[in-house]
C-alpha positions as CSV (number, residue, x, y, z in Angstrom):
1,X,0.0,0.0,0.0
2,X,2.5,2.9,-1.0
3,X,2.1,5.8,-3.6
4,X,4.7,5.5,-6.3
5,X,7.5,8.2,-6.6
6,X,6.4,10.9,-9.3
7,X,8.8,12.4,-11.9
8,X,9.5,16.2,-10.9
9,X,6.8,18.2,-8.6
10,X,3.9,16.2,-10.3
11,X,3.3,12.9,-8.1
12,X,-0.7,11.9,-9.4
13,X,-2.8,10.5,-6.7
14,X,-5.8,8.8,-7.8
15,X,-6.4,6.6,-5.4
16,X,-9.4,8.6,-3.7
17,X,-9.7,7.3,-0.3
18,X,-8.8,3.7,-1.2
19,X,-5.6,4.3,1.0
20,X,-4.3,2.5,4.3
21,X,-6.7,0.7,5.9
22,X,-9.5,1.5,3.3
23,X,-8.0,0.0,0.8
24,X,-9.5,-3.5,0.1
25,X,-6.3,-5.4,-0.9
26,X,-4.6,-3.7,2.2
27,X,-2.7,-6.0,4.7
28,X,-2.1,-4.4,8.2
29,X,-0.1,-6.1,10.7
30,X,-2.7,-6.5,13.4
31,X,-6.3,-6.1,13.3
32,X,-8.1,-2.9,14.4
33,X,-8.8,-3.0,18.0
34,X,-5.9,-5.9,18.8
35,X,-4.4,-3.9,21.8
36,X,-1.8,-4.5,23.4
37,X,-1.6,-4.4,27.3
38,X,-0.9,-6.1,30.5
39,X,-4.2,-6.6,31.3
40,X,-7.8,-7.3,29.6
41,X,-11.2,-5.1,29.6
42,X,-15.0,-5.8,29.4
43,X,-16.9,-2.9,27.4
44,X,-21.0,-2.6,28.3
45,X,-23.2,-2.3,25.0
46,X,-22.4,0.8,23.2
47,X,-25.8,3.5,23.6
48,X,-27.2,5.9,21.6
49,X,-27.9,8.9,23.5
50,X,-29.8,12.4,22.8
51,X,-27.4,15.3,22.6
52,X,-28.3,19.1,21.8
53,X,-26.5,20.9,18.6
54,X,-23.7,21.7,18.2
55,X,-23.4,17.4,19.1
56,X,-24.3,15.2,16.4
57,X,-24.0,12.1,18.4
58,X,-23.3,11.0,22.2
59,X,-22.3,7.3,22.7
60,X,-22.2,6.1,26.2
61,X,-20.2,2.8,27.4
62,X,-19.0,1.4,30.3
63,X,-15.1,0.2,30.5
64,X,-14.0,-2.3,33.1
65,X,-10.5,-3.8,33.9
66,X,-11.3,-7.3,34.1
67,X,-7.4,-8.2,34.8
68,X,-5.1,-8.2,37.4
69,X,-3.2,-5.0,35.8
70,X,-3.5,-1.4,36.3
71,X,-4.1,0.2,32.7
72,X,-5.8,2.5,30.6
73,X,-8.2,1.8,28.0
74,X,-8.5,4.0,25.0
75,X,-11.6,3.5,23.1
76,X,-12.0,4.0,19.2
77,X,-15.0,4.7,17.2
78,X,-14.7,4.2,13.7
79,X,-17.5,5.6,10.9
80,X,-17.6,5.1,7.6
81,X,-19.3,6.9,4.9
82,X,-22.8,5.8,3.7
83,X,-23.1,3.9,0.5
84,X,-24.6,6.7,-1.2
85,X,-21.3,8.7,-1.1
86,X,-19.7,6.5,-3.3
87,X,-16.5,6.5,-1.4
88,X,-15.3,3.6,0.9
C-alpha cells in the first residue's frame, strides 16, 4: 500500500480514499482494535444517547479492567461513509 515516486513536482494520486486501511487489498499487521496491554477489559453495550446541537452524536459505554493489571483503555470509534457517497 504505497504511492509511487512521481517524476519532478507532479506525483498523481488517484487513489481517492482507497488508502491504508481502506483500501481492500490492504494488509495491516494487526487487526483494528488488537491492543496490546498487560491486562484485559470488558466494554458494556455501546448507547445511543440524545445530545443538543452543536453534538451530532453522544455514545455512552462502560469500560471495566477485568485483569489483574492497572491500565488504561482508550476506546475507538470508527465511521464510515454511507453507500450513497460512493466512497469507501
Amino acid at each position: 500500500d504505497s504511492i509511487a515516486p512521481g517524476l519532478g513536482d507532479d506525483v498523481p494520486y488517484s487513489e481517492g480514499l482507497q488508502i491504508g486501511y481502506r483500501n481492500t487489498n490492504f494488509q495491516a499487521a494487526y487487526p483494528f482494535g488488537f491492543g496490546l496491554t498487560y491486562t484485559t477489559f470488558s466494554y458494556s453495550k455501546a448507547i445511543l444517547e440524545n445530545c443538543t446541537k452543536p453534538c451530532i452524536a453522544k455514545i455512552r459505554t462502560t469500560v471495566t479492567n477485568t485483569g489483574n493489571g492497572t491500565a488504561p483503555a482508550v476506546l475507538q470509534l470508527y465511521l464510515s461513509m454511507p453507500m450513497v457517497a460512493g466512497q469507501p
